[in-house]
Backbone bond lengths (Angstrom), bond angles and torsions (degrees), N, CA, C in turn:
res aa  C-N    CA-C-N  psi(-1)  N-CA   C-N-CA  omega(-1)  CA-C   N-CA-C  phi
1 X - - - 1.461 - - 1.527 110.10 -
2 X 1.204 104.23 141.68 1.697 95.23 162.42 1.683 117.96 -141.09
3 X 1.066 106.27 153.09 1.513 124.16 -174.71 1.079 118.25 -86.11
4 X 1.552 119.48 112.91 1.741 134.60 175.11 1.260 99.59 -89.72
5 X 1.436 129.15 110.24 1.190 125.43 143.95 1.446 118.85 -83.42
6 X 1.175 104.26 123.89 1.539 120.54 -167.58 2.017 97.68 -106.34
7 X 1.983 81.35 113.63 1.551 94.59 -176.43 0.997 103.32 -126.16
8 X 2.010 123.64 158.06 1.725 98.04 8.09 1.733 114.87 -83.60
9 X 1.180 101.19 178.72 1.502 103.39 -170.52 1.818 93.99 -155.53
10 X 1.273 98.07 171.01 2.135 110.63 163.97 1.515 82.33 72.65
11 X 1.648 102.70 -160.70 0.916 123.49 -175.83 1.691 146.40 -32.04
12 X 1.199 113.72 118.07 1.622 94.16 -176.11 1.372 113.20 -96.29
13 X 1.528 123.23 -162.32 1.427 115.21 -170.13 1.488 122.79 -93.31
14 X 1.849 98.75 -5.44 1.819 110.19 177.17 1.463 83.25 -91.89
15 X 1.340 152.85 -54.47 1.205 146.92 -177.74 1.591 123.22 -29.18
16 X 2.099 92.39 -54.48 1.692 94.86 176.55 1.438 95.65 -78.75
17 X 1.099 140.74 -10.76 1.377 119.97 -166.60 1.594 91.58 -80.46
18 X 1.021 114.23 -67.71 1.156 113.77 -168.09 2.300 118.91 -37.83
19 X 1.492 88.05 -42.56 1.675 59.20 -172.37 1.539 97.27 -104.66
20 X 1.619 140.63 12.53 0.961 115.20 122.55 1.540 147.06 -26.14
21 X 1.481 104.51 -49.32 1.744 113.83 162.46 1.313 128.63 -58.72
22 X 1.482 115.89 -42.42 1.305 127.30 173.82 1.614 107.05 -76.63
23 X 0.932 128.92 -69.51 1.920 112.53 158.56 1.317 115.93 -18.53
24 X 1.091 114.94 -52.54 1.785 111.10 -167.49 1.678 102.56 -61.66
25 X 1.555 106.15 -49.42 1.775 122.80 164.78 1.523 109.07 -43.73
26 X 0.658 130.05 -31.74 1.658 142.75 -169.78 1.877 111.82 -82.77
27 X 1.465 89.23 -55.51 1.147 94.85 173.91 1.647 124.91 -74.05
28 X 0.861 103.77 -35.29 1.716 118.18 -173.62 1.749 110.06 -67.52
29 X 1.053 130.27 168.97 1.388 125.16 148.37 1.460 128.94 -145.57
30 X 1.685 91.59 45.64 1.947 102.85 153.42 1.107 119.22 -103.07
31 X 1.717 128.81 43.70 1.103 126.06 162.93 1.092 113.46 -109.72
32 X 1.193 112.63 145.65 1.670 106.76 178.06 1.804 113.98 -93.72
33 X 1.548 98.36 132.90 1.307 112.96 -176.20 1.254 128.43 -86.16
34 X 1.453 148.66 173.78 1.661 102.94 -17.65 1.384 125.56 -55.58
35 X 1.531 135.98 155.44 1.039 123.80 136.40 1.429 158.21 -69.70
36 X 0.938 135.09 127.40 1.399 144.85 -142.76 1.869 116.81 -118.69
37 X 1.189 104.73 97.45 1.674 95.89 174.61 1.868 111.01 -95.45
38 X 0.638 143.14 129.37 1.530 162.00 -129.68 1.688 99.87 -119.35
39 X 1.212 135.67 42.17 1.063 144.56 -142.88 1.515 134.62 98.15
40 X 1.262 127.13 -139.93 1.558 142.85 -170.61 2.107 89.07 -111.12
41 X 0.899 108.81 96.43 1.413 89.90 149.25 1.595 151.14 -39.23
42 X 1.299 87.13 -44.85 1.539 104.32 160.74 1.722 101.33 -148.33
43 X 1.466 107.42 170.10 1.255 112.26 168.87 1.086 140.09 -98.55
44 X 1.670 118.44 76.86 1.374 135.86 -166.01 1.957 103.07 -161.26
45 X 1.150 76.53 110.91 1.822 72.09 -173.56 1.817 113.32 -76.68
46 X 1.476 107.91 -8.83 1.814 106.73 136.02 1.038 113.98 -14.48
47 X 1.585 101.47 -103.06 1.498 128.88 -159.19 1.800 105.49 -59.09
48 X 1.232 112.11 -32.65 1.293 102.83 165.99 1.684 134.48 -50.60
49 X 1.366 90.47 -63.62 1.413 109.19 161.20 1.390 145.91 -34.84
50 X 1.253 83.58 -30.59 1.788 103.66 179.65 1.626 96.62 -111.51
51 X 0.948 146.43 25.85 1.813 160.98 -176.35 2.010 83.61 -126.50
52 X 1.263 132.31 -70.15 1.311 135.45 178.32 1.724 118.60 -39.11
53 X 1.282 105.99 -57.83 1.349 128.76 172.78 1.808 110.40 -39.36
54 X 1.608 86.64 -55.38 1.735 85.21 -178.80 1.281 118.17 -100.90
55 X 1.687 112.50 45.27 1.997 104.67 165.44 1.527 98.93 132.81
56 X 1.580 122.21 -67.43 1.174 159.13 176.19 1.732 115.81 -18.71
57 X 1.267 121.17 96.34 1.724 131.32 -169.21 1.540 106.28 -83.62
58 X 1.451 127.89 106.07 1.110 94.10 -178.06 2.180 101.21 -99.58
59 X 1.576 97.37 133.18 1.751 89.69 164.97 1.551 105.12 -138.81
60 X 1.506 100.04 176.73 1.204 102.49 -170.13 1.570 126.96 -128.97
61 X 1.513 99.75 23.59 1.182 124.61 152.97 1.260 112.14 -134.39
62 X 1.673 122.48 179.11 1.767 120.29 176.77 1.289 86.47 -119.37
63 X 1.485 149.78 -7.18 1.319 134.88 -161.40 1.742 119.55 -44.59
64 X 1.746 92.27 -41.48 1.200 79.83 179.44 1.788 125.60 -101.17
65 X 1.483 108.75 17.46 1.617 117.93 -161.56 1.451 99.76 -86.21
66 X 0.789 131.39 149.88 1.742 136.32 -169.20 1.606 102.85 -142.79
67 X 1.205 132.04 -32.18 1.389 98.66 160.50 1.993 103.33 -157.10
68 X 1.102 128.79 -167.06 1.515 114.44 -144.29 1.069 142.83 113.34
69 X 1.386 135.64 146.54 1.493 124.05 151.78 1.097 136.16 -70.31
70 X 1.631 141.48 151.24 1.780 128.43 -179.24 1.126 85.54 -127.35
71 X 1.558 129.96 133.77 1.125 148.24 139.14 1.463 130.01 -45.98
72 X 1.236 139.02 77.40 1.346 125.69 174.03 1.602 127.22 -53.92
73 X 1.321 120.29 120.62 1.148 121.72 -173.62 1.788 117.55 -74.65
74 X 1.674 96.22 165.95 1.608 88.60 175.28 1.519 147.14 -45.56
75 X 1.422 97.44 -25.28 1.038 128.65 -178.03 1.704 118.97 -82.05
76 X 1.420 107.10 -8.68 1.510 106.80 152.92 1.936 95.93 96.47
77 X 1.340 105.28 171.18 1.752 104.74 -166.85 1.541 75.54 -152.83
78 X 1.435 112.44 143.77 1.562 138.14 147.71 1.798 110.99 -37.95
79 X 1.131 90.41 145.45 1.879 91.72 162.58 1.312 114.37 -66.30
80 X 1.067 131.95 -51.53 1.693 137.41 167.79 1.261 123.61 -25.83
81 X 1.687 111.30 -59.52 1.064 110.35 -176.08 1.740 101.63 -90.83
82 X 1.150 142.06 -8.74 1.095 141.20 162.49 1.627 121.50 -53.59
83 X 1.698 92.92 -39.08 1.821 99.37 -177.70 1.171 93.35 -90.27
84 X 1.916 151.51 -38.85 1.491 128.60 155.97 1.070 139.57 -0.97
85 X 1.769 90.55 -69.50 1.321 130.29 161.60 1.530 126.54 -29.84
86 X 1.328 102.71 -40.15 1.688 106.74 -155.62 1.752 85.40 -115.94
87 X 1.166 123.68 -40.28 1.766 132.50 163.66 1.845 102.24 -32.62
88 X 1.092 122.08 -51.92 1.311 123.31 178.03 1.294 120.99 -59.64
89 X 1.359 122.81 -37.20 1.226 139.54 -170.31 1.166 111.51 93.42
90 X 1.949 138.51 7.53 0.885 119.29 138.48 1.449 150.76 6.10
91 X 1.122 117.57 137.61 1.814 110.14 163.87 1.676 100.83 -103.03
92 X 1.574 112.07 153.79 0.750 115.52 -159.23 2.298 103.65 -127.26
93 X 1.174 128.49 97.04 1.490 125.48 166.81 1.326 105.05 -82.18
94 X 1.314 129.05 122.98 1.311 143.90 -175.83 1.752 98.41 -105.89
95 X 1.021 114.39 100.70 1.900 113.05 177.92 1.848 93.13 -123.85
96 X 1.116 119.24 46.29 1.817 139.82 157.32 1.370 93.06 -52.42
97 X 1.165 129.01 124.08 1.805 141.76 164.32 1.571 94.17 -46.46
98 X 1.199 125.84 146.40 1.364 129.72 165.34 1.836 109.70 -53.45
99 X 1.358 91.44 -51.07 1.688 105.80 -163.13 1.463 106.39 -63.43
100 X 2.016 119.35 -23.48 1.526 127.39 -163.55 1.602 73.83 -67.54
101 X 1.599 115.84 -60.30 1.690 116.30 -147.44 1.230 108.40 -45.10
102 X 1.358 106.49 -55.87 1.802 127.06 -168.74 1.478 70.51 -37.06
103 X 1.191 140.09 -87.41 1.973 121.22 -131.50 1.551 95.52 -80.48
104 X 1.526 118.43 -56.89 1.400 75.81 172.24 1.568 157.31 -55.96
105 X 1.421 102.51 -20.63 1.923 106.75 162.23 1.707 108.27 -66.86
106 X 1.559 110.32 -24.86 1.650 95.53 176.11 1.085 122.36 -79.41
107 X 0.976 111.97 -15.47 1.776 122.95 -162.51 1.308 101.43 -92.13
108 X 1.782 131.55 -25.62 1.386 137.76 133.44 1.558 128.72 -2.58
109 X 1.216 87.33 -91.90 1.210 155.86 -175.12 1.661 87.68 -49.74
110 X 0.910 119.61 -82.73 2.381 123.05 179.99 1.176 87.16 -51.61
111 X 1.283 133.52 -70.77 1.352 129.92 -164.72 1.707 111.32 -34.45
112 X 1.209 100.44 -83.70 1.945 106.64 164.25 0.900 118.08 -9.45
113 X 1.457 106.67 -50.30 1.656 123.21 -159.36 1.710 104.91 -93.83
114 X 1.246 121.82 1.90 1.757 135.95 153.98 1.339 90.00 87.23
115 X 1.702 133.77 34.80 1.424 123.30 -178.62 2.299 94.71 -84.01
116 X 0.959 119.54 173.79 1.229 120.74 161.17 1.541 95.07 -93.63
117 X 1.037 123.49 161.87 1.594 118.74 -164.80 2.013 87.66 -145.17
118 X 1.295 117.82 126.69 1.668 136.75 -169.22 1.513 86.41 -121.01
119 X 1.386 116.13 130.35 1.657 128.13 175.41 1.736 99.03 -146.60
120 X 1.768 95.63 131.44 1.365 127.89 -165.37 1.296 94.55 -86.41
121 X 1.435 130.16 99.39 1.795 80.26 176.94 2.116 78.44 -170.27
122 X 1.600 138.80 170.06 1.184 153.37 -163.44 1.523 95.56 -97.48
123 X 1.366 116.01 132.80 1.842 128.58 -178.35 1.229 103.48 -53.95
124 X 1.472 100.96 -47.84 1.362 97.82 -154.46 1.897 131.08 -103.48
125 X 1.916 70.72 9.38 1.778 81.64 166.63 1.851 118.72 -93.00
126 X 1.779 83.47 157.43 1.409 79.16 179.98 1.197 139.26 -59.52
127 X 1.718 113.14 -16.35 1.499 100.18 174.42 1.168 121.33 -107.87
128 X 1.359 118.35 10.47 1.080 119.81 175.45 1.600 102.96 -105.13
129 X 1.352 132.24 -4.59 1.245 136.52 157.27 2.025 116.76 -75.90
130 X 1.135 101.15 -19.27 1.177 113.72 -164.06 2.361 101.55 -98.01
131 X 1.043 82.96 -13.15 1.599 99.95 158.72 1.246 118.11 -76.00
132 X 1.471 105.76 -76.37 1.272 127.42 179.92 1.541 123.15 -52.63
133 X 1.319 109.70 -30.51 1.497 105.27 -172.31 1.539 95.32 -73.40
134 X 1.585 117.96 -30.25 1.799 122.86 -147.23 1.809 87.85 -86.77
135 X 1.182 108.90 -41.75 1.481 102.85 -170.15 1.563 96.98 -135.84
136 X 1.576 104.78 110.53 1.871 115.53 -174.30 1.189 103.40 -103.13
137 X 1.390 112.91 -6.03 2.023 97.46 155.72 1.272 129.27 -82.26
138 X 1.394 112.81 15.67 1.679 138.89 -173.17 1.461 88.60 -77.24
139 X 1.154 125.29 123.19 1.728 133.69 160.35 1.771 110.90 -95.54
140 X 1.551 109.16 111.75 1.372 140.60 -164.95 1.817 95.94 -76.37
141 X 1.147 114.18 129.98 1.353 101.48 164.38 1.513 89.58 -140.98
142 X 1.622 116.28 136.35 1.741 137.96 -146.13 1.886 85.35 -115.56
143 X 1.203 101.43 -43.10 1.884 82.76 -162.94 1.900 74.82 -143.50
144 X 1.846 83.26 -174.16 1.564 77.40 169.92 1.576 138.33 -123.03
145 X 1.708 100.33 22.54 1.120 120.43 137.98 2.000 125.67 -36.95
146 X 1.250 99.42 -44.96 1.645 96.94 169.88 1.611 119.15 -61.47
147 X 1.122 105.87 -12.53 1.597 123.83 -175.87 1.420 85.69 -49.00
148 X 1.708 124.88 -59.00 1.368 129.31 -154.24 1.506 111.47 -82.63
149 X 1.222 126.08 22.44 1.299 128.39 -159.97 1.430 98.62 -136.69
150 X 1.629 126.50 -42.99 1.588 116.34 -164.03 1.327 88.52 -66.27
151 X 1.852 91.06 177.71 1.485 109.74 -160.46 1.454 101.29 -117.34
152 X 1.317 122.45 167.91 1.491 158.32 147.49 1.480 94.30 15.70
153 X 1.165 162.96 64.99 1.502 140.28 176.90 1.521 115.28 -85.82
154 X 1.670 117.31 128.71 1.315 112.18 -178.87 1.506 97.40 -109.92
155 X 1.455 143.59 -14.86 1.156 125.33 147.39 1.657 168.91 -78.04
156 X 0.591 139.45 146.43 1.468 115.10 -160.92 1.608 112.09 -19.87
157 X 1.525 92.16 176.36 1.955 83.97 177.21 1.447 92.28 -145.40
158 X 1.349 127.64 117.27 1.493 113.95 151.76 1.986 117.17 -103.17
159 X 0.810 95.36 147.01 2.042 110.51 177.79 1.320 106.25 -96.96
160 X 1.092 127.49 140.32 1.325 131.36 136.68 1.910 112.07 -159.32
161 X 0.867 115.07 -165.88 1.937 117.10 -160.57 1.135 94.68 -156.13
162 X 1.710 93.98 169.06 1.373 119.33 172.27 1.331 102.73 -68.14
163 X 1.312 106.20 158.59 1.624 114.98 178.84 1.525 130.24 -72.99
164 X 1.449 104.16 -24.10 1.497 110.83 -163.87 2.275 86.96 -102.08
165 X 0.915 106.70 26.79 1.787 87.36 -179.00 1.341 103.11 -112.87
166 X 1.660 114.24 148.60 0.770 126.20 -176.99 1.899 128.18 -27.52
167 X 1.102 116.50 137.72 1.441 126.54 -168.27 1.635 104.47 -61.32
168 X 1.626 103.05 -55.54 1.513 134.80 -153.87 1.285 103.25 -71.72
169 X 1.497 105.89 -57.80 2.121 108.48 173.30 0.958 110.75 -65.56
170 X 1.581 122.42 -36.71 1.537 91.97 167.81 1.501 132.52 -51.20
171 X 1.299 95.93 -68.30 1.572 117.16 -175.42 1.894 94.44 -24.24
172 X 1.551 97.78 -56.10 1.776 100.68 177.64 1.597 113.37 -37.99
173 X 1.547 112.48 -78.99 1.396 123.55 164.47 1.266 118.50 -15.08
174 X 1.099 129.59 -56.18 1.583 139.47 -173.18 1.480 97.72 -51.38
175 X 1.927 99.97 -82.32 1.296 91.98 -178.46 1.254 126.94 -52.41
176 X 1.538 146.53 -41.10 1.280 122.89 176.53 2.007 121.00 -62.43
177 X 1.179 107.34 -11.98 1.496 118.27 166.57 1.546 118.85 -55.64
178 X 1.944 105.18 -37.68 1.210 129.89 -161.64 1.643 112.97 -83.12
179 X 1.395 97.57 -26.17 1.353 123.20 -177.22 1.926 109.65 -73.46
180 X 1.581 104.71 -35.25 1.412 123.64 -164.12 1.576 92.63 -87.99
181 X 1.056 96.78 -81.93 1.792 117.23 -179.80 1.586 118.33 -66.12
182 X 1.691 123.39 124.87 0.914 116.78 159.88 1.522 149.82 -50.55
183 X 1.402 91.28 -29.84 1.876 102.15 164.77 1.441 105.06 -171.25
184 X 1.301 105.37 141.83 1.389 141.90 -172.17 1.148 124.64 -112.38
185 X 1.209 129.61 139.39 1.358 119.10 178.26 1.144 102.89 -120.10
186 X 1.433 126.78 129.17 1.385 126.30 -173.86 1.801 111.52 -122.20
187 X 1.455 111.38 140.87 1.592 103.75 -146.51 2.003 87.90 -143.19
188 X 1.147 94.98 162.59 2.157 85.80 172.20 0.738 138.13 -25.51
189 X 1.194 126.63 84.13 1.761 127.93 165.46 1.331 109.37 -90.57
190 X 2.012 110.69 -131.73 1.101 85.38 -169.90 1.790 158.66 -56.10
191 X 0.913 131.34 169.97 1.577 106.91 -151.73 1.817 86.92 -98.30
192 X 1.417 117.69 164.44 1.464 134.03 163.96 1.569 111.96 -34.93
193 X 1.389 92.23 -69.46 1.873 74.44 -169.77 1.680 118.19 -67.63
194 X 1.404 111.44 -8.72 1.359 97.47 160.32 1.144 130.52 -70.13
195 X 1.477 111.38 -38.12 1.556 113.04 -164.74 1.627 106.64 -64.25
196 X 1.860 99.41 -50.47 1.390 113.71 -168.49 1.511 115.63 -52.79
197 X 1.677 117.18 -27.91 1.292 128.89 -156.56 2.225 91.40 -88.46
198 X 1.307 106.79 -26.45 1.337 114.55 -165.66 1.902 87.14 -85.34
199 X 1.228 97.39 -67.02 1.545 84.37 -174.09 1.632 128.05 -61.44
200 X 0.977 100.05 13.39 1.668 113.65 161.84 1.551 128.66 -95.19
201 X 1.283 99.47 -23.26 1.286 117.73 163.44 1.480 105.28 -80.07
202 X 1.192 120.76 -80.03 1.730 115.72 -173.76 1.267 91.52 -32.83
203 X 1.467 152.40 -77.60 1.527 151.28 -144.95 1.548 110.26 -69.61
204 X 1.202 115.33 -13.45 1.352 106.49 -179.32 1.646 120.11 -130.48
205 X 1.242 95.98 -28.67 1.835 96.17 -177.52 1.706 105.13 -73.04
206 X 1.092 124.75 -19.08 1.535 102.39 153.92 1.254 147.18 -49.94
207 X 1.795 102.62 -12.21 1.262 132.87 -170.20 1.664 99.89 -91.39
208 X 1.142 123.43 -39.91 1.502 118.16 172.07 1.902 126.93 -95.79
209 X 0.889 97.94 178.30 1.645 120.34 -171.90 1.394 112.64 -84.19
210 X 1.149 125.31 -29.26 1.570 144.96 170.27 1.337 118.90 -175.69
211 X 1.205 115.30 147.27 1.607 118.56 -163.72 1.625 97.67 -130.93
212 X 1.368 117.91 134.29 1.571 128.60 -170.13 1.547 104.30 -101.66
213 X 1.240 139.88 104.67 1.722 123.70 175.08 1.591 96.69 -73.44
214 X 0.841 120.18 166.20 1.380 113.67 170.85 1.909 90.81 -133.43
215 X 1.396 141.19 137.02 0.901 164.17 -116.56 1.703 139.02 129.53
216 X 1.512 89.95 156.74 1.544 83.64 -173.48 2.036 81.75 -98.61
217 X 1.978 111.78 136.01 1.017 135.26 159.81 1.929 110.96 -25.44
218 X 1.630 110.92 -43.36 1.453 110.59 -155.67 2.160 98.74 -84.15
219 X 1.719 109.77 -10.68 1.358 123.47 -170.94 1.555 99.25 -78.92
220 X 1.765 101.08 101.70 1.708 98.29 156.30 1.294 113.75 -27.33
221 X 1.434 101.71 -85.17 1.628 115.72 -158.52 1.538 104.03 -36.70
222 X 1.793 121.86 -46.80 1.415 112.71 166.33 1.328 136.07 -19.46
223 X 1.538 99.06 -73.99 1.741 124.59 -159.54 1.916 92.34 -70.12
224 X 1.369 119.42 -40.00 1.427 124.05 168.08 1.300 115.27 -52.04
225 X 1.550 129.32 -41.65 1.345 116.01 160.54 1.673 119.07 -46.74
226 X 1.641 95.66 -72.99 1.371 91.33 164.07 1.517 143.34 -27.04
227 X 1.313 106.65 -60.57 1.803 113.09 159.56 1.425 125.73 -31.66
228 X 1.876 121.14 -61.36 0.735 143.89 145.14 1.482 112.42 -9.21
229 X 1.199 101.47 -94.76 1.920 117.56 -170.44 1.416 97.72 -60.03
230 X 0.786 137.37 -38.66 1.893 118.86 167.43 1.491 100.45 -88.65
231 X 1.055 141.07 -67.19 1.711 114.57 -156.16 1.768 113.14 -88.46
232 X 1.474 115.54 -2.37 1.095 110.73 158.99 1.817 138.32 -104.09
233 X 1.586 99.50 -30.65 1.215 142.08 175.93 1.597 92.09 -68.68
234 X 1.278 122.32 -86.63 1.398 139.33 -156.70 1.326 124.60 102.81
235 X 1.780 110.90 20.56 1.294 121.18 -173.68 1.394 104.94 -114.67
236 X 1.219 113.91 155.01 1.306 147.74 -152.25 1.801 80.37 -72.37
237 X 1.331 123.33 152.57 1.560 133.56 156.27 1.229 116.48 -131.47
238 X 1.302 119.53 155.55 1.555 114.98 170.19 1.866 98.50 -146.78
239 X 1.438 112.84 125.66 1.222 103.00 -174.03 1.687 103.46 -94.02
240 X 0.938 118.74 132.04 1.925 116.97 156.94 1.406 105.01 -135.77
241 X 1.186 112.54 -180.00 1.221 146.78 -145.78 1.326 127.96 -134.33
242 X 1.338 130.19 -22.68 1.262 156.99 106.80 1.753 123.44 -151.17
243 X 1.430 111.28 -146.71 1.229 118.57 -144.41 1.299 87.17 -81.07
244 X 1.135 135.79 -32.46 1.908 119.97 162.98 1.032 107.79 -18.65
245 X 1.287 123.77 -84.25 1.474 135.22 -133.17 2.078 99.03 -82.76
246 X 1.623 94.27 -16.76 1.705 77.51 164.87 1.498 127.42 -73.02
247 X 1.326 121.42 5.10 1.308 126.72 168.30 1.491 126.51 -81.84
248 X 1.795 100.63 20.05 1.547 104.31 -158.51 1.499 85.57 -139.29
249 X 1.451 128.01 -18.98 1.387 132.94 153.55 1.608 135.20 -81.26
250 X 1.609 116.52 141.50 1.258 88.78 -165.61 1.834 90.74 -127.05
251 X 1.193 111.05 137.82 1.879 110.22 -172.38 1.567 101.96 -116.88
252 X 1.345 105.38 40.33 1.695 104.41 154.48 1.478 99.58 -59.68
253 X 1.636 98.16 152.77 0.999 104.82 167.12 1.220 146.05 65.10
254 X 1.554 111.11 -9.87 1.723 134.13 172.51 1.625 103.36 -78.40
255 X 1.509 111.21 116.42 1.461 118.16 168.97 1.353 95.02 -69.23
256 X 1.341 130.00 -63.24 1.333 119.27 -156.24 1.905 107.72 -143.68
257 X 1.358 89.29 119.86 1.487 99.69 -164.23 1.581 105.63 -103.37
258 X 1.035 128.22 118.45 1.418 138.33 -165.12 1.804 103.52 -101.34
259 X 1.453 132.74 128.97 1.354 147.85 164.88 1.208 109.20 -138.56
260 X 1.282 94.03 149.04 1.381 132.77 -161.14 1.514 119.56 -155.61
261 X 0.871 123.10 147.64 2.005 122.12 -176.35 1.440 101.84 -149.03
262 X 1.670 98.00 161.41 1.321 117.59 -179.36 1.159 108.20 -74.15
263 X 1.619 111.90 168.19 1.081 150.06 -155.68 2.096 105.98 -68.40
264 X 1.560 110.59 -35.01 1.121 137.62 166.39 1.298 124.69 -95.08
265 X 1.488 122.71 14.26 1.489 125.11 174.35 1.391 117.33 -113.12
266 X 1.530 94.24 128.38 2.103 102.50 -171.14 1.609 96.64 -46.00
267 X 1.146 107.89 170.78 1.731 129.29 161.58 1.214 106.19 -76.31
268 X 1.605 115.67 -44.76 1.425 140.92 -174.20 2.375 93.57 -35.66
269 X 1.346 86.12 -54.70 1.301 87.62 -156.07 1.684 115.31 -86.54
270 X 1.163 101.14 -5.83 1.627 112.49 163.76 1.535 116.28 -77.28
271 X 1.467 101.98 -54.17 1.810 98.69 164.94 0.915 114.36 -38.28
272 X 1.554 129.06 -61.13 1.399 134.51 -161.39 1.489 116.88 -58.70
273 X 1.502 113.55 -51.75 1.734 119.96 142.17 1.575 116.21 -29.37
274 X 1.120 136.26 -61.67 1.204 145.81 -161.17 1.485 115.10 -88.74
275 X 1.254 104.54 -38.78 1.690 69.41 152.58 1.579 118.48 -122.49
276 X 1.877 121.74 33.75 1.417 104.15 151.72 2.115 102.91 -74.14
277 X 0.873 106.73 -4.17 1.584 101.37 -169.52 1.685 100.32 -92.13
278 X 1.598 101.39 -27.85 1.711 83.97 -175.51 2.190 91.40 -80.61
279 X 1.060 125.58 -35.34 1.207 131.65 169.05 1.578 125.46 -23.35
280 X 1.816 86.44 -50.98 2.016 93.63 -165.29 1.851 83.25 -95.36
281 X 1.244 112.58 -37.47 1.976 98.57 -162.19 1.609 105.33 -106.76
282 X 1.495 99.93 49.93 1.739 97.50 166.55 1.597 115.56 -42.50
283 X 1.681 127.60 157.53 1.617 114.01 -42.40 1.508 112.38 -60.98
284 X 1.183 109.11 161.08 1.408 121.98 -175.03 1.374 115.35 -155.03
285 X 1.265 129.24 110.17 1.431 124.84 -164.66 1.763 108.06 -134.46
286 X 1.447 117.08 142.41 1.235 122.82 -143.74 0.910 103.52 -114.96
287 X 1.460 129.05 112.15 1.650 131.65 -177.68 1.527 112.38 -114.87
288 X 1.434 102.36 164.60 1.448 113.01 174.73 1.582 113.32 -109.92
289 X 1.546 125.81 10.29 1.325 112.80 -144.16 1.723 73.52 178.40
290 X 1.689 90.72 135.09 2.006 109.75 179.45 1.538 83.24 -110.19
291 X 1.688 119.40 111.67 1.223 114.04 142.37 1.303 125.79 -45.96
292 X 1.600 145.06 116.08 1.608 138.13 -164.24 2.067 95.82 -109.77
């Protein structure tokens, strides 16, 4: 058998930024304590876990925190609860992905500017909640079935999405938007390492027999790989989480097994996958590239 790692994959650069920042917080001691993470930092209860381990509270309200720092996660915080936040006398670590901000200052920004503003993006994620709560004249569209539902617009229109959603539905979305609406203005959505990490999958997991994401279940950008490589790819997926859950998979018989991980998953924990598999299915040799 051999192993396609299909790159890039793991970590992106709001990811390292992010717990780069919170390390530096960790390390230092001019913050004032307790510390407070304001959710999941990222979506991998890994990287969480080991943020817990060293000091780190995670909750998901401040109602009851009275004094401290709150960590803002990658995934970005509303203005509301930001001025709460700072109303308390809180301290405030902002580790917001660069790329989340970019849309939220644009999505500002059109608004001001009297555009109607259409955002691609999941209710019940954080950054696409963290839009919506700051600006609720933002019109949410979840799939693109809603395409057939918005209404009448006589003002400008700009688009843009959450960062971690699919590359491909969008691109879809757009055009049926394009079809409705005479002109659109379309502005940052999804971010680079998503798209690039997705279109590596469509280009390559056709090339293998089954493809493993390795991810935490609760990581958009994850389960979107996954989606991807089966309903676009046409290849088989199996999501885990680590080397546990390979005891519940069985790779008889796979010439060529293709992995890949989310956007929020250590390297740490792909090795560890990679070589219990070169371990249990001796020989096993690890490529980057399907000679055809």
């Amino acid at each position: 058998m051999k192993i396609l790692k299909i790159i890039p994959q793991g970590f992106c650069h709001g990811v390292l930024r992010a717990i780069h920042q919170i390390n530096h917080v960790l390390d230092e001691n001019q913050y004032q304590k307790p510390l407070y993470m304001l959710g999941s930092l990222v979506h991998n209860r890994h990287v969480v876990q080991s943020f817990e381990e060293r000091g780190i509270e995670i909750i998901h309200s401040i109602d009851s925190i009275q004094a401290g720092t709150i960590i803002i996660t990658a995934h970005g915080l509303s203005v509301q609860k930001q001025k709460a936040i700072k109303e308390k006398g809180l301290n405030i670590i902002d580790a917001t992905c660069d790329e989340v901000k970019k849309i939220q200052n644009l999505v500002q920004k059109k608004l001001q500017e009297g555009y109607t503003v259409l955002y691609y993006g999941k209710k019940n994620h954080a950054e696409c909640q963290a839009i919506i709560e700051s600006n609720p004249e933002v019109i949410l569209i979840e799939k693109i079935e809603d395409v057939d539902h918005l209404p009448t617009i006589q003002n400008k229109i700009f688009f843009t999405s959450q960062t971690t959603m699919s590359y491909f539905d969008l691109q879809d979305i757009l055009n049926k938007l394009s079809l409705k609406y005479n002109e659109i203005e379309k502005g940052i959505d999804v971010c680079n390492a998503t798209k690039h990490r997705q279109e590596a999958v469509l280009e390559q997991a056709p090339l293998c027999d089954l493809c493993l994401i390795i991810g935490d279940p609760s990581s958009h950008n994850t389960m979107k790989l996954k989606e991807i490589c089966e309903e676009k790819a046409h290849t088989k997926a199996i999501l885990i989480e680590n080397i546990a859950d390979l005891a519940s998979v069985s790779l008889n018989h796979i010439s060529i097994l293709g992995i890949t991980s989310g956007a929020s998953t250590p390297k740490s924990l792909v090795d560890e996958v990679i070589q219990t598999i070169q371990k249990n299915y001796p020989p096993c040799e690890v490529i980057t590239k399907v000679n055809m």
